[in-house]
N, C-alpha and C positions, 0 to 999 in steps of 0.2 A: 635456501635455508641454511641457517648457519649454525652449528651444531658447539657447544665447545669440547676441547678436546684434551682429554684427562686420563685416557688409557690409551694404550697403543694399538689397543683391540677395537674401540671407539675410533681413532682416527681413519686406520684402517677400513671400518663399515662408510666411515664419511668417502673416504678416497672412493669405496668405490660403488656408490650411489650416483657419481659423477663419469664413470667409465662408461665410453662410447659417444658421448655430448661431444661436439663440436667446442674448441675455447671460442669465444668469441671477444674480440677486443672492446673496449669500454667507452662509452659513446661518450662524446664533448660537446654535441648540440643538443639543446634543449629544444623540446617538441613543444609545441605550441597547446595543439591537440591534450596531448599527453595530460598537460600540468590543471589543464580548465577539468579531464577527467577525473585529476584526482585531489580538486578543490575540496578544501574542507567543510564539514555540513556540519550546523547549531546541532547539540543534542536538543530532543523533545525535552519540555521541562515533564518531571515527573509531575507535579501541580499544577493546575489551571490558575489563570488570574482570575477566573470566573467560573461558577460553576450555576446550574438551575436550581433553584429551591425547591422547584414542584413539579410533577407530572406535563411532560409537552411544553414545558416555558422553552425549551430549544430544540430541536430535531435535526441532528445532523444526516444530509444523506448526499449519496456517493454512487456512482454509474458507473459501471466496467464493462468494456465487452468495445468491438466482438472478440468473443474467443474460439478459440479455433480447438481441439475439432468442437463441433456443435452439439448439443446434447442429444437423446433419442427421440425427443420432442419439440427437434427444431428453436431450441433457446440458444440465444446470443448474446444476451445480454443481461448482466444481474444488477442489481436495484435494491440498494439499502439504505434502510431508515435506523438509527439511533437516537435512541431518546436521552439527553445527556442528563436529564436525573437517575434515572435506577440503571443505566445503559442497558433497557431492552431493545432488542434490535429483530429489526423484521426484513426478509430479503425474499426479492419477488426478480422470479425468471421473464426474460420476455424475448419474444422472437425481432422486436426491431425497438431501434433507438425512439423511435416517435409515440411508441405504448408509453410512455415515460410520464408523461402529464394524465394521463388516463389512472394509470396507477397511483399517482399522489393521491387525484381527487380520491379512488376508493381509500388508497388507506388514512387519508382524513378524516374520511366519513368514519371508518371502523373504529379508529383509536379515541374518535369524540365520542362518537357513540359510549363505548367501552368506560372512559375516565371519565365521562359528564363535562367535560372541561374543554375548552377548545384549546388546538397549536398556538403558540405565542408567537414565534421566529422558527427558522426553516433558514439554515445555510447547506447549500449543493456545493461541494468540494468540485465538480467537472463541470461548473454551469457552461464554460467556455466550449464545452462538445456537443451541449444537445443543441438540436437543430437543423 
């Protein structure tokens, strides 16, 4: 942390925030590791290039787990659905990854039922883990 230094009562608190540290001498290799960690990442656009018009035209959903410790009910794993029109969002606990298709089907059934209107698209963010 680098503090600037404008009193002599400030430098002093700086000097000695660093009292008892080891100096350590200033490294010349570059880490390999290091530099992929601290690759820069796109901000999210605040705006969509797309967005839904109506109720269910998109459904974004997302798989977490296991997480550890386990709930008092034996849950591992949470299961969220987004509706990218009004973003209502529905999250369902489940004890194993393979409840995961069982639960779309119900909340498909609920959310048609509910808007009269059927899902349009359905993008899974971790499609790559169920299974």
């Amino acid at each position: 942390m680098v503090l600037p230094v404008t009193t002599c009562a400030t430098w002093y608190t700086c000097q000695s925030l660093n009292s008892g540290l080891p100096h350590l001498p200033l490294l010349t290799e570059i880490c390999t590791d290091c530099i992929k960690g601290k690759q820069y990442c796109d901000r999210i656009p605040k705006q969509s290039n797309w967005r839904a018009t109506q109720k269910l035209e998109f459904i974004h959903a997302d798989i977490c787990g296991p997480i550890t410790p386990i709930s008092n009910s034996n849950k591992r794993y949470i299961l969220l659905f987004i509706d990218d029109y009004n973003r209502k969002a529905w999250v369902y606990f489940l004890v194993e990854k393979s409840e995961t298709l069982h639960s779309f089907k119900c909340f498909k059934i609920m959310v048609e039922k509910e808007a009269e209107i059927s899902i349009q698209m359905n993008s899974m963010n971790s499609a790559k883990s169920i299974g």
